[in-house]
N, C-alpha and C positions, 0 to 999 in steps of 0.2 A: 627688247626689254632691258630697260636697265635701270631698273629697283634694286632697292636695299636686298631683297630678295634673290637678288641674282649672285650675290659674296656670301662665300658663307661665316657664319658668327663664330667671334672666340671658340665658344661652346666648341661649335661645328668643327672648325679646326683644330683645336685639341683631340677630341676624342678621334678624328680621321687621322691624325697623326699618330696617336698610340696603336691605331687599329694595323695603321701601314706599317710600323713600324713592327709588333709583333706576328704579323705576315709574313715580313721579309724572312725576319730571322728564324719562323718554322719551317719557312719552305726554302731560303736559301740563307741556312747559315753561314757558309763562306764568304759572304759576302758582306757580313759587319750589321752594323746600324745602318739603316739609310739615310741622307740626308733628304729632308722631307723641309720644303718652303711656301710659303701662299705670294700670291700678286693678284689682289682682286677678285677674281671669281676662280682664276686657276689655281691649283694644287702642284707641284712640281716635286718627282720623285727623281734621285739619284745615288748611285751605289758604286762600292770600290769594284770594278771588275779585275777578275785574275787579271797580272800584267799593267795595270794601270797603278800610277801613286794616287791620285786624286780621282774623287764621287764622279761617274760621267753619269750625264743626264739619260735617261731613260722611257719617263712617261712622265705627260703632262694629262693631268684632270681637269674636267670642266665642269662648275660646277650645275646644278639641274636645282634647284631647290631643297634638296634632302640629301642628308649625309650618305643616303645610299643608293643615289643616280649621280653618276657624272658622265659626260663624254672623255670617251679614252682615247690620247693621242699616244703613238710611238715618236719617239726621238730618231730622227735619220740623220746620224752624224755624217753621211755623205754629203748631205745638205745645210748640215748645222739647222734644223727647225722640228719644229712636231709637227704631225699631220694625222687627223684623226680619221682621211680618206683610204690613206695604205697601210692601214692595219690586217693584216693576211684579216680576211672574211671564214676562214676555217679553223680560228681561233677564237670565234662567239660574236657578242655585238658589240658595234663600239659604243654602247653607253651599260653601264652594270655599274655595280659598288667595287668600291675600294680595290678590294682584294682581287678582284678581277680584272680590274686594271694592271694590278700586279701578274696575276698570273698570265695575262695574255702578252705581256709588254717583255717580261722579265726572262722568260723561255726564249728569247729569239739574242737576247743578249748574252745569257749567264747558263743557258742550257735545263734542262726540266728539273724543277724543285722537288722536296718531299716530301711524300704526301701526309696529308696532314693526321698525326692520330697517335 
């Protein structure tokens, strides 16, 4: 498929980006703002990790139709790519919302966020 339907809208974009971005910073403040991008249907998150100067990439979204399915890729900078295959399976399913993309992506990176409340 590759309809209109398959990118998601301004709209859609904006509001996943404030969503992502107030995620980060409840459950990993040390880590700043995220830098949050679109290309299409994907969503591309990345953050300053301790030790680094510059955002390294982290997790890329795909998007499902609604702001609240995407498929969730990890970033394997051993490999420079995302793969939404080896995402540890003991860390929930690779498609949820936003935030879950967050919390499954960003735990292997930045170590367990906190909890939210």
């Amino acid at each position: 498929m590759n309809g209109a339907s398959d990118i998601p809208s301004q709209q859609t974009r904006t509001v996943v980006t404030e969503r992502i971005i107030a995620h980060v910073k409840r459950g990993w403040p040390h880590l700043g703002e995220p830098l949050v991008r679109y290309r299409g249907s994907f969503c591309y998150v990345s953050a300053r990790l301790p030790g680094h100067r510059e955002p390294a990439p982290i997790l890329r979204l795909r998007y499902q139709g609604s702001p609240d399915r995407w498929n969730i890729a990890i970033y394997l900078a051993s490999d420079d790519r995302y793969t939404e295959a080896e995402l540890p399976t003991s860390f929930g399913p690779k498609t949820g919302t936003p935030e879950q993309g967050i919390d499954h992506t960003f735990i292997l990176y930045a170590g367990p966020g906190r909890s939210p409340g």
